[in-house]
FIDRENNU-807475 format. One record per residue (C-alpha): residue in three letters; residue number from 1; x, y, z. Coordinates in steps of 0.05 Angstrom, whole numbers. Layout:
<atoms>
Ala  NUM  X  Y  Z
...
</atoms>
This chain:
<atoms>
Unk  1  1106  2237  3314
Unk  2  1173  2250  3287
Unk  3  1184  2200  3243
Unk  4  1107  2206  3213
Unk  5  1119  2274  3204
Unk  6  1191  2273  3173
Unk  7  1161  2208  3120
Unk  8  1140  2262  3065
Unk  9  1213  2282  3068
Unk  10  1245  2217  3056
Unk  11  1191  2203  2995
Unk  12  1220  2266  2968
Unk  13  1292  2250  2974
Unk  14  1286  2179  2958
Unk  15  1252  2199  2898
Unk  16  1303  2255  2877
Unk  17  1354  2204  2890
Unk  18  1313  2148  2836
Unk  19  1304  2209  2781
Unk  20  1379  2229  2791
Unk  21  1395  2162  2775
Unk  22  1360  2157  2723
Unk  23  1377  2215  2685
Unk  24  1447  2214  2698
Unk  25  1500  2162  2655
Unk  26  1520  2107  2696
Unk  27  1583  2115  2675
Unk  28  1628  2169  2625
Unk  29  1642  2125  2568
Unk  30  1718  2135  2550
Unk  31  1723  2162  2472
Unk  32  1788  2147  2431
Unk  33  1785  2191  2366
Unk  34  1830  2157  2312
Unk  35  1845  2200  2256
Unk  36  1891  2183  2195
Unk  37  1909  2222  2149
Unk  38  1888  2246  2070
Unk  39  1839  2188  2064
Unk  40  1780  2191  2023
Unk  41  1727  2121  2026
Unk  42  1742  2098  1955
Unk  43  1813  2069  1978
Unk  44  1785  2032  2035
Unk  45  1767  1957  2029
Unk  46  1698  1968  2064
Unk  47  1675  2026  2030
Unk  48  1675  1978  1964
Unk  49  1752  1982  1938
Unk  50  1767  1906  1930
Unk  51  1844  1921  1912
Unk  52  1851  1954  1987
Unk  53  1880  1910  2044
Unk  54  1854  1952  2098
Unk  55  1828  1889  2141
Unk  56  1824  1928  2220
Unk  57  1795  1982  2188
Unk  58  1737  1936  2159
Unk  59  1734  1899  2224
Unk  60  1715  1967  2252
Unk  61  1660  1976  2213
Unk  62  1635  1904  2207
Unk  63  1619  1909  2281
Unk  64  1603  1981  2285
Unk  65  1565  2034  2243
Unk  66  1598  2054  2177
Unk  67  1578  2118  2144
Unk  68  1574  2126  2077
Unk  69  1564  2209  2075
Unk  70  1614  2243  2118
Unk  71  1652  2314  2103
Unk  72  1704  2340  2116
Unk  73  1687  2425  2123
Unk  74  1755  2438  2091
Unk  75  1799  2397  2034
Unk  76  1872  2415  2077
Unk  77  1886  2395  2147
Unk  78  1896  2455  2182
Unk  79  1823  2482  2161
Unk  80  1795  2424  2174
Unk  81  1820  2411  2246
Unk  82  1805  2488  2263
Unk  83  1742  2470  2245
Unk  84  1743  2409  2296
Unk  85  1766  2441  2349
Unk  86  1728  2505  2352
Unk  87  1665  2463  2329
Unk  88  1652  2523  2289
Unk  89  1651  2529  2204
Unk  90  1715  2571  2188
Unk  91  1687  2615  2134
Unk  92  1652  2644  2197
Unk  93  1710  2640  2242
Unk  94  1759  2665  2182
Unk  95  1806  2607  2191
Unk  96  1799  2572  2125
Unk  97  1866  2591  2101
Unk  98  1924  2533  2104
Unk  99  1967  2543  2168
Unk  100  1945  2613  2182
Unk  101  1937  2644  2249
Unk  102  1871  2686  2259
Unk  103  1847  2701  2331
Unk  104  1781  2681  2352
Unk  105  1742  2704  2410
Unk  106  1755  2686  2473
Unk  107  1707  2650  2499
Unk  108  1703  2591  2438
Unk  109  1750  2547  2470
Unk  110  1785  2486  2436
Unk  111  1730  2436  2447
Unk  112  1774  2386  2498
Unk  113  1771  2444  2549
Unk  114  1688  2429  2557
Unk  115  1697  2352  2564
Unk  116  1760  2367  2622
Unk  117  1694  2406  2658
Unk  118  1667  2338  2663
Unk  119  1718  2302  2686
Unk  120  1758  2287  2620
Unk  121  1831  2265  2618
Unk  122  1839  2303  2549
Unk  123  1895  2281  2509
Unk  124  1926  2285  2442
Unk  125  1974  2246  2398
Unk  126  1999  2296  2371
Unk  127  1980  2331  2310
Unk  128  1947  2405  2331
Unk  129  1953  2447  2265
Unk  130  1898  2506  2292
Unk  131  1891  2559  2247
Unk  132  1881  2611  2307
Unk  133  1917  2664  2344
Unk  134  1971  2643  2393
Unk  135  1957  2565  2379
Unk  136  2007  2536  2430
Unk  137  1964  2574  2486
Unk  138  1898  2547  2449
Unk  139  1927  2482  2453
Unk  140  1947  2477  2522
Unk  141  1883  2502  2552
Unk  142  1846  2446  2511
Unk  143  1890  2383  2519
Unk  144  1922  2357  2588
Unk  145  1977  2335  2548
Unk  146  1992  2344  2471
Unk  147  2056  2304  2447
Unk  148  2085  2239  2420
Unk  149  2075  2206  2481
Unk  150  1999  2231  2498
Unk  151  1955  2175  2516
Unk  152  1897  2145  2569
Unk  153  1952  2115  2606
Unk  154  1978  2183  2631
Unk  155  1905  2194  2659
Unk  156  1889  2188  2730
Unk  157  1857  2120  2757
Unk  158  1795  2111  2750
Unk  159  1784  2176  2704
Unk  160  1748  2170  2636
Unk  161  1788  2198  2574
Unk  162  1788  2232  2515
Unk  163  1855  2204  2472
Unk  164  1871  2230  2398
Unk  165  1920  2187  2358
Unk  166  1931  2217  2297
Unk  167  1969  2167  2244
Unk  168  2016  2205  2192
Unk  169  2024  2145  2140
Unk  170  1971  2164  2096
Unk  171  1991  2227  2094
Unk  172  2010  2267  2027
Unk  173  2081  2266  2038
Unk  174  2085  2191  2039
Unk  175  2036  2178  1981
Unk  176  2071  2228  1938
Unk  177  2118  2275  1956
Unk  178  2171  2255  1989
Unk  179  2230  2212  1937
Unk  180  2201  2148  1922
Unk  181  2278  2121  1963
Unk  182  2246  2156  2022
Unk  183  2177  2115  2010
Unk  184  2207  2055  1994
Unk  185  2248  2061  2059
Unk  186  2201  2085  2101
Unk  187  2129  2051  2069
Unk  188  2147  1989  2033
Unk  189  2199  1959  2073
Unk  190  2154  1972  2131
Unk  191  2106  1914  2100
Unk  192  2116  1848  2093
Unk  193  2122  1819  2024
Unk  194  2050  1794  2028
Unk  195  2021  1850  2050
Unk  196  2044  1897  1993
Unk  197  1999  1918  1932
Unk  198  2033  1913  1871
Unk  199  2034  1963  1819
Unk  200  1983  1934  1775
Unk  201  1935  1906  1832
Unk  202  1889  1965  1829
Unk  203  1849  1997  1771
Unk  204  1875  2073  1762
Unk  205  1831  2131  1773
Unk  206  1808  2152  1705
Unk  207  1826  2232  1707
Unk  208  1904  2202  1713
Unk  209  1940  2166  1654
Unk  210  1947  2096  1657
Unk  211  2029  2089  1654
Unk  212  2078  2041  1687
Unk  213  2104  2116  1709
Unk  214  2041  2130  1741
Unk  215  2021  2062  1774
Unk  216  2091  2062  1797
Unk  217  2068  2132  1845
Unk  218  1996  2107  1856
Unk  219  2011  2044  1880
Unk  220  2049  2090  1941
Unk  221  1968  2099  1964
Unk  222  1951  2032  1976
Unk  223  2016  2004  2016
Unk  224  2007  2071  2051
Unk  225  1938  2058  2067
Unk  226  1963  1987  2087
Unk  227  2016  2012  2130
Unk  228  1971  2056  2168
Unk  229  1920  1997  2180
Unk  230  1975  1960  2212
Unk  231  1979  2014  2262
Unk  232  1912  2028  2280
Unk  233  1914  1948  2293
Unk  234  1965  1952  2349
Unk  235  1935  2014  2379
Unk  236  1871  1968  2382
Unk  237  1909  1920  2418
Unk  238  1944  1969  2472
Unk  239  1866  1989  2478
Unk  240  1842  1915  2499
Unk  241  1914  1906  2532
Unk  242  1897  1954  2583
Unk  243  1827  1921  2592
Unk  244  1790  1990  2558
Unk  245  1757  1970  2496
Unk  246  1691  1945  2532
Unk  247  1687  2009  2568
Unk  248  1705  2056  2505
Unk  249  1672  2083  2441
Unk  250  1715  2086  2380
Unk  251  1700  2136  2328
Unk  252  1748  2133  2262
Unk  253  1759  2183  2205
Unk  254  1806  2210  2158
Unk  255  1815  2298  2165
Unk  256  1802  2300  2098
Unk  257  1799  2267  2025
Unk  258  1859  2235  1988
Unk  259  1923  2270  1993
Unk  260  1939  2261  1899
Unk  261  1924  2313  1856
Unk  262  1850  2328  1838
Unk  263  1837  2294  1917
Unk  264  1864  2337  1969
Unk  265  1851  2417  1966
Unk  266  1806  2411  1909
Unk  267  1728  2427  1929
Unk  268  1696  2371  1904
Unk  269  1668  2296  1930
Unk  270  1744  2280  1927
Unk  271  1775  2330  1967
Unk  272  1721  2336  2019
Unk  273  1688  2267  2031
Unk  274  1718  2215  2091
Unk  275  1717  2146  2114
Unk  276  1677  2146  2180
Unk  277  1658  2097  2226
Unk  278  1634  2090  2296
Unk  279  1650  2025  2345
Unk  280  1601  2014  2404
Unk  281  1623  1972  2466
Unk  282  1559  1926  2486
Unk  283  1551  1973  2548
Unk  284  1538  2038  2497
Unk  285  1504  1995  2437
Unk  286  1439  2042  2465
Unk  287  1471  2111  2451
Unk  288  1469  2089  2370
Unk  289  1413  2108  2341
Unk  290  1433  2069  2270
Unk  291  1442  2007  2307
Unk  292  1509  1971  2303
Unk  293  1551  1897  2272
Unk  294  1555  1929  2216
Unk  295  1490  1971  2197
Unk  296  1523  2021  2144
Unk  297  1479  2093  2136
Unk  298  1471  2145  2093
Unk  299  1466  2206  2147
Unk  300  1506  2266  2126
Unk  301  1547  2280  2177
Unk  302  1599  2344  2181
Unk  303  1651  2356  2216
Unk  304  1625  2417  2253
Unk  305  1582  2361  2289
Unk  306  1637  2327  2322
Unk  307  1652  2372  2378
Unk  308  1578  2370  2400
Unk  309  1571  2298  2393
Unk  310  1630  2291  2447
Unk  311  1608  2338  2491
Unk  312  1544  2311  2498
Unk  313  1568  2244  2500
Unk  314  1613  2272  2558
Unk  315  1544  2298  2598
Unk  316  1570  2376  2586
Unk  317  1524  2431  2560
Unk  318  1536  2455  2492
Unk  319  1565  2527  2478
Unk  320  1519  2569  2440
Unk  321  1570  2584  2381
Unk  322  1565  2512  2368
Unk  323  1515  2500  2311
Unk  324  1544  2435  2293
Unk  325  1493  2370  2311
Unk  326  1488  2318  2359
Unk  327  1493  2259  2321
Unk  328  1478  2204  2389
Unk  329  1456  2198  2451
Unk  330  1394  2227  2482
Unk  331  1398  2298  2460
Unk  332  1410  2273  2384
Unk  333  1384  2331  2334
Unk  334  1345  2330  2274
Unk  335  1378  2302  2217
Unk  336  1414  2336  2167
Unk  337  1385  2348  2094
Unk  338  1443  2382  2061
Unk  339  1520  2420  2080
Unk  340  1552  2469  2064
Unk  341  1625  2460  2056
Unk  342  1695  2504  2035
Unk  343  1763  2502  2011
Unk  344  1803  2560  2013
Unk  345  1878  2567  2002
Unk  346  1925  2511  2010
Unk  347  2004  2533  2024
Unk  348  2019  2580  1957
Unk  349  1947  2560  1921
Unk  350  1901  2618  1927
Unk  351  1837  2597  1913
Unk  352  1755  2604  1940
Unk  353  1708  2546  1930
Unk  354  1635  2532  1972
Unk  355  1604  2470  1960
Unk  356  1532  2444  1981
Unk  357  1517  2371  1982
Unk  358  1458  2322  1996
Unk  359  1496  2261  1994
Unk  360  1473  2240  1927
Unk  361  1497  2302  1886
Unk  362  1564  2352  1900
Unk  363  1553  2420  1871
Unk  364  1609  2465  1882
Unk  365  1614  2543  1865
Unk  366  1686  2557  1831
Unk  367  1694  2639  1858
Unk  368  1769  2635  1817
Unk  369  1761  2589  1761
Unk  370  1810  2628  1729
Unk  371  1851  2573  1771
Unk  372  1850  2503  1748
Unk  373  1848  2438  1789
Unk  374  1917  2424  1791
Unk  375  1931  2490  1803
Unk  376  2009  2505  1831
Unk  377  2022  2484  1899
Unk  378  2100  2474  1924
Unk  379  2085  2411  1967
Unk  380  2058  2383  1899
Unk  381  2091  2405  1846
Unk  382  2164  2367  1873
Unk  383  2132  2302  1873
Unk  384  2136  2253  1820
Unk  385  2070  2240  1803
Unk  386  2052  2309  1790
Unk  387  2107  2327  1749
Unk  388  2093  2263  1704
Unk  389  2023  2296  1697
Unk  390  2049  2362  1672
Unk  391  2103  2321  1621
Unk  392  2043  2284  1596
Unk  393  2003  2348  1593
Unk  394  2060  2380  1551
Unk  395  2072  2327  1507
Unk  396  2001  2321  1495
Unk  397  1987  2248  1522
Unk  398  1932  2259  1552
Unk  399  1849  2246  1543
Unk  400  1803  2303  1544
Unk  401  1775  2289  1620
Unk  402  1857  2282  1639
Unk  403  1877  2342  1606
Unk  404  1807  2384  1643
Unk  405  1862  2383  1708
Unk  406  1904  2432  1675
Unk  407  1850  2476  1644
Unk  408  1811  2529  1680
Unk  409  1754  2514  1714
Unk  410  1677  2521  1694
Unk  411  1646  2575  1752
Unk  412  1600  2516  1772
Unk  413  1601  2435  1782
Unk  414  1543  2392  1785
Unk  415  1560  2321  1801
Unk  416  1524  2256  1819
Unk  417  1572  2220  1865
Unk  418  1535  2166  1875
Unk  419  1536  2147  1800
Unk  420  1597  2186  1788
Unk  421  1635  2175  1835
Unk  422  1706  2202  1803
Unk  423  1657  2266  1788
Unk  424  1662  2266  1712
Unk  425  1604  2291  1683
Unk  426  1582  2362  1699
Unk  427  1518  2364  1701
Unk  428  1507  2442  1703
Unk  429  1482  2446  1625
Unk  430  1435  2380  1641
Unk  431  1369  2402  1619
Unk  432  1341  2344  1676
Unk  433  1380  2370  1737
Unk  434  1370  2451  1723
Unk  435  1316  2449  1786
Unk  436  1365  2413  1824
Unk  437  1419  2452  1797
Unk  438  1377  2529  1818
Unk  439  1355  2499  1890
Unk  440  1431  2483  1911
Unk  441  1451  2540  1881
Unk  442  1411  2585  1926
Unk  443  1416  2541  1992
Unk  444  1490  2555  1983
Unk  445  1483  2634  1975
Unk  446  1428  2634  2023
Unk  447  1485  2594  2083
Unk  448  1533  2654  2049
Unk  449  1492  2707  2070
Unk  450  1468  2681  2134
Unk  451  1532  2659  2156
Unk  452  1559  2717  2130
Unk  453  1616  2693  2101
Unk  454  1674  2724  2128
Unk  455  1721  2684  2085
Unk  456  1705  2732  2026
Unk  457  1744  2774  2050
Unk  458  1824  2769  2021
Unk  459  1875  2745  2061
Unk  460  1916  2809  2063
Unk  461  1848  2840  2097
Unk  462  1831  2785  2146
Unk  463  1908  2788  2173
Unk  464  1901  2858  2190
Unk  465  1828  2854  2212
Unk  466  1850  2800  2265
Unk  467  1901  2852  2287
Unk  468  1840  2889  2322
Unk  469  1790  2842  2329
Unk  470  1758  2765  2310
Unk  471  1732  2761  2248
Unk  472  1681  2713  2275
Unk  473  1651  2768  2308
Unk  474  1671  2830  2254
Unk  475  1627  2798  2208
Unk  476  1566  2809  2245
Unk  477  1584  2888  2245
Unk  478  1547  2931  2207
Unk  479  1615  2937  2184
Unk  480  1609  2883  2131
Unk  481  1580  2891  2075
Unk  482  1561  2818  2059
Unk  483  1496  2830  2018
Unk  484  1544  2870  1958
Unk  485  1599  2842  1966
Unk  486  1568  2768  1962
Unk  487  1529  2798  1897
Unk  488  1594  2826  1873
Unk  489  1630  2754  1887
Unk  490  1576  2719  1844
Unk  491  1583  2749  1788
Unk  492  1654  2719  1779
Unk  493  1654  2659  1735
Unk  494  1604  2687  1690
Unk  495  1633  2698  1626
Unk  496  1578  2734  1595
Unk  497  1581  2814  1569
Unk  498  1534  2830  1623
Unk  499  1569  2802  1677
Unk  500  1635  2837  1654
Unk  501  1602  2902  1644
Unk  502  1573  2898  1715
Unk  503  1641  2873  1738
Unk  504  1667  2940  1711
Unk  505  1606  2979  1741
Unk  506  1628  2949  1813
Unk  507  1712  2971  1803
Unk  508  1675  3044  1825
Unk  509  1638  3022  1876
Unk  510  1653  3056  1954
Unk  511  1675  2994  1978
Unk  512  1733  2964  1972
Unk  513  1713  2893  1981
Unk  514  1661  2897  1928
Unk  515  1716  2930  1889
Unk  516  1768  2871  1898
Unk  517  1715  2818  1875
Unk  518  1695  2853  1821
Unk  519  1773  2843  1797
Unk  520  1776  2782  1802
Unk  521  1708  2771  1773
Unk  522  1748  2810  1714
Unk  523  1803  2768  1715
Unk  524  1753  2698  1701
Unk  525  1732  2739  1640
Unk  526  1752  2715  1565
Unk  527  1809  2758  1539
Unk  528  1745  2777  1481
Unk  529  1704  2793  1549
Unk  530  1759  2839  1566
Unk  531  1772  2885  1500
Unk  532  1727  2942  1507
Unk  533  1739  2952  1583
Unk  534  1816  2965  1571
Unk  535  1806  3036  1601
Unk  536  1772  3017  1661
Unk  537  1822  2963  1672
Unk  538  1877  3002  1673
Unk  539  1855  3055  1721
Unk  540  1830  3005  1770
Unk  541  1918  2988  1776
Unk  542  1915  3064  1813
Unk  543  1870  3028  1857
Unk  544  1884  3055  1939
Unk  545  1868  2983  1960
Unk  546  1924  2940  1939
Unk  547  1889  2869  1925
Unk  548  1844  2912  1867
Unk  549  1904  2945  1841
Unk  550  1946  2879  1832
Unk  551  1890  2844  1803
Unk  552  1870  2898  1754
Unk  553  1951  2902  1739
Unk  554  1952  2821  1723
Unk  555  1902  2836  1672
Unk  556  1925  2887  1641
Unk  557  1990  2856  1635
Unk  558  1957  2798  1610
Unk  559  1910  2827  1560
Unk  560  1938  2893  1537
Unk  561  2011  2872  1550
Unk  562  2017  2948  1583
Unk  563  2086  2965  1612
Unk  564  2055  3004  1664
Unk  565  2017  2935  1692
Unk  566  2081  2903  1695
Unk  567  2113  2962  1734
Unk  568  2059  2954  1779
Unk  569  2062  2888  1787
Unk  570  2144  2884  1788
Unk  571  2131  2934  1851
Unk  572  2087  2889  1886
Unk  573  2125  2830  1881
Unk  574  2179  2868  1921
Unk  575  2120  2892  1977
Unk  576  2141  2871  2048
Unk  577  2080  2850  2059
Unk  578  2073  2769  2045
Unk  579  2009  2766  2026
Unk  580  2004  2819  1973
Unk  581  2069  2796  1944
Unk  582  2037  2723  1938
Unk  583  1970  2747  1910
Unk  584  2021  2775  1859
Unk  585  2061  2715  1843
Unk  586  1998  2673  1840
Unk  587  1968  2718  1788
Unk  588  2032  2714  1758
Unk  589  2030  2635  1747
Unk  590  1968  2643  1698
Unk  591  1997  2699  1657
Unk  592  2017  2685  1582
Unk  593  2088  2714  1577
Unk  594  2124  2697  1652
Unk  595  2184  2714  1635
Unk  596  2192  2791  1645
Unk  597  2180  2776  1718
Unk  598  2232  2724  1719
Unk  599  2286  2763  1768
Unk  600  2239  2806  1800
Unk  601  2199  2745  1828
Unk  602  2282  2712  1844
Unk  603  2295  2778  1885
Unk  604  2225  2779  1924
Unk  605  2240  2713  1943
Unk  606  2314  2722  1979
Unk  607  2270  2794  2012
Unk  608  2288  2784  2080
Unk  609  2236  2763  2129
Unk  610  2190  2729  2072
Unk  611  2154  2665  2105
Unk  612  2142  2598  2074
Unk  613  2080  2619  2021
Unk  614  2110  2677  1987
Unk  615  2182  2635  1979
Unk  616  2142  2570  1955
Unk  617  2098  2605  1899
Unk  618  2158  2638  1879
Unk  619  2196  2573  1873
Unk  620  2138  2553  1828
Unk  621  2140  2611  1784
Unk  622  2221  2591  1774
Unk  623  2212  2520  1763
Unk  624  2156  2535  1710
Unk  625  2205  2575  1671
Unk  626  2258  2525  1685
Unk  627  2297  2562  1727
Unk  628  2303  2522  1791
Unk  629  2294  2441  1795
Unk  630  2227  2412  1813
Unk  631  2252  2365  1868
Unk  632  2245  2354  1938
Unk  633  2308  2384  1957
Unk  634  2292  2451  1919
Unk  635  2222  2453  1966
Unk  636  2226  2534  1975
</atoms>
């Protein structure tokens, strides 16, 4: 009687013991995340570039899945791994400023901590470069170990992993801005003779002049690129070494696109897009849903879907501020028809760009195209290759589409990248893409508005914002105005007489944010534009909120060539406060007549106290008048 009667409960456990099996992963599969660094696809032998010796990186992909659409969210690191870690877009999170530090909330943890909840050795080698509050305390709650010598091997026997190795030789530094002695010492004598690219074993990008001078810097890409291959080949080799690789997924990328001017920082196909690709073991061949050996798709993939992706592939549940996709596995999500994407500043270079794609066309929304693509940024302007562009530039050598880098910007870009593909030909004034052109237009101020995108805010705001609270969560506060100050933002890059005269309407208006982009708006504005608003202008420098007042001073400096602007702006410069002073000095840098401002901008620099950004633009401002040497020694 007792075992008849207890049968029912054995079919139940037996069978909860069968559907646990079932739905649970045999086994964790380990990750390693390989990340280089400033890479975009079209330098990389399997993404088409016949001149690139990139040969493990190809191997990669020709037994894995290669993508061919994959974005960065940011065109700088540090934006672009805040992004990553937090899993969340930083124009919500207000972290899309270069090496800043703005707190977000508690409870959106760097994404390693979720993947340690299911049994993760998390580790990282070693780049961090979190744009949030108190980042060494971020860091540690999220990785077991961050450092130079972070790997699986530290992990306990038996336990799956989560290794970062982040490689360095791509990086900016080595491809241009460091001495070419340091590159040669540390790059090219690093190769073997055979495995160098020559300087004339590539065609040049067109938008750069096609010198000895200049091949001499560009060729410092490829053997880079080369360099960093080598690498990631005896990393792969540890990997099998160890007797891993059959039990670990692979997943490559670069953080963002190529580290040369008009690549890295800018907001177009160049500065955002990535080399991506995905290596299955046999065992996890089933969690692809592109198939593998080399199946190459056109998925648009973002990098606010990466921290989901893992986390799921990890069997944790997915925190609700996470918005990002699941790209595999059994909980994969819809796929993607368009993102949204943004660069913000980078070091000294102010600037605010959004950008929505579909894969097939880039359209990005200029918001200071006062500013032109090779606008002034420190790290840049010592290296060679950019000051060979600006000698050219000055001594006229270059082409129309060359010279464009120097020029300011059009408010809007239109570009077919897969036709285009060094983005030449705007296509805003095509009469055939002007449907195209309206629909991307308003997905990208719709994601604005819905996102509400705290990032509109200036920097000098969002530093004392954080103070108090996380602007992730201020800018769902009634609080913030998003709706006028987003229709006060557009308006800036139209140069028409309507949209200054509404630009001039909004320098009244009760808030202050509405007020600031209505200045800059101004400031985008033809000197003609200008003219009959020089009253207006000037008492918008009395401005109480400091970031109107400067920018209504630049202009009338600019325009009217008014004393008081440049007392003003002389007074600002001198501000304790960093950020106003380099909102100042960047204003500065696209002013006629610099040279009133010449020891003013020298004294603000030696101010005690003044950090990196501040000390660099200044530098710039000097070493445009030539008054300080544009070398790497002479960095700040």
């Amino acid at each position: 009687m007792l075992l008849k009667s207890s049968l029912p409960l054995m079919l139940i456990m037996l069978f909860g013991m069968f559907t646990s099996c079932q739905t649970k992963p045999l086994e964790q599969p380990n990750i390693l995340w390989i990340t280089i660094e400033d890479t975009s696809p079209h330098f990389i032998g399997c993404y088409g570039n016949d001149d690139a010796r990139t040969p493990v990186i190809d191997h990669l992909a020709m037994d894995g899945v290669r993508f061919n659409n994959a974005f960065s969210t940011g065109t700088v690191c540090s934006p672009s791994r805040t992004a990553i870690i937090t899993g969340v877009k930083t124009y919500k999170t207000g972290t899309g400023n270069h090496r800043s530090a703005i707190a977000v909330p508690n409870y959106m943890k760097g994404f390693p901590y979720y993947l340690q909840q299911q049994g993760y050795y998390t580790s990282n080698n070693k780049k961090t470069d979190y744009n949030v509050g108190d980042e060494k305390a971020y860091t540690a709650e999220a990785w077991h170990e961050s450092a130079d010598t972070a790997g699986w091997w530290n992990r306990a026997e038996g336990q799956p992993f989560f290794a970062v190795f982040n490689f360095m030789d791509s990086h900016q530094s080595r491809t241009m801005t460091h001495t070419y002695s340091w590159y040669k010492k540390q790059v090219l004598n690093e190769l073997a003779a055979e495995e160098r690219i020559g300087e004339n074993d590539f065609d040049m990008p067109p938008f750069y002049n096609d010198t000895p001078a200049m091949r001499k810097q560009f060729a410092r890409v490829y053997n880079s690129l080369k360099l960093t291959d080598n690498k990631i080949g005896a990393l792969l080799q540890r990997l099998e070494a160890d007797g891993l690789k059959e039990n670990t997924i692979i997943i490559f990328y670069a953080d963002h696109g190529e580290g040369i001017p008009r690549g890295k920082t800018n907001g177009i196909n160049l500065g955002y897009r990535v080399p991506f690709i995905i290596w299955f073991p046999e065992k996890y061949k089933h969690l692809s849903p592109w198939g593998t050996n080399g199946v190459v798709t056109d998925e648009l993939v973002s990098f606010e879907d990466l921290a989901p992706t893992v986390i799921s592939l990890a069997g944790g549940e997915i925190p609700e501020h996470m918005t990002g996709r699941i790209m595999m596995g059994d909980n994969r999500s819809k796929r993607a028809e368009y993102l949204v994407l943004s660069s913000d500043r980078a070091d000294n270079g102010i600037d605010l760009v959004r950008t929505v794609t579909n894969g097939k066309y880039i359209y990005s929304r200029n918001f200071m195209p006062f500013i032109p693509e090779a606008r002034y940024i420190r790290y840049m302007e010592i290296s060679d290759i950019k000051q060979q562009m600006r000698r050219d530039y000055e001594q006229n050598l270059l082409n129309p589409v060359q010279k464009r880098l120097f020029e300011a910007r059009p408010a809007e870009y239109l570009y077919n990248i897969e036709d285009d593909v060094w983005e030449l030909n705007n296509l805003v004034d095509d009469e055939k893409h002007q449907e195209l052109l309206n629909e991307m237009r308003q997905l990208l101020k719709q994601e604005m508005l819905d996102a509400k995108d705290v990032m509109l805010l200036p920097e000098y705001e969002l530093e004392i914002l954080a103070q108090e609270q996380a602007p992730y969560e201020y800018r769902l506060s009634d609080s913030y105005a998003i709706n006028d100050i987003l229709a006060s933002a557009w308006l800036s890059g139209d140069r028409s007489k309507e949209a200054a005269t509404k630009q001039v309407q909004n320098l009244s208006h009760p808030d202050k944010i509405v007020r600031y982009w209505a200045a800059v708006g101004l400031r985008s504005q033809s000197k003609e534009q200008l003219q009959p608003f020089e009253k207006e202008i000037k008492q918008a420098m009395s401005d109480e909120y400091a970031p109107v007042a400067i920018t209504a001073a630049a202009m009338a400096y600019n325009q009217f060539d008014s004393s008081e602007a440049q007392s003003v702006l002389k007074s600002y410069l001198l501000h304790e406060n960093d950020m106003l002073a380099l909102l100042t000095i960047h204003y500065l840098m696209y002013v006629d007549n610099k040279q009133p401002f010449a020891e003013t901008v020298r004294a603000s620099r030696e101010m005690k106290g003044r950090t990196y950004n501040p000390k660099a633009a200044a530098v710039d401002f000097l070493g445009s008048l030539g008054l300080v040497p544009n070398n790497p020694s002479y960095r700040q």
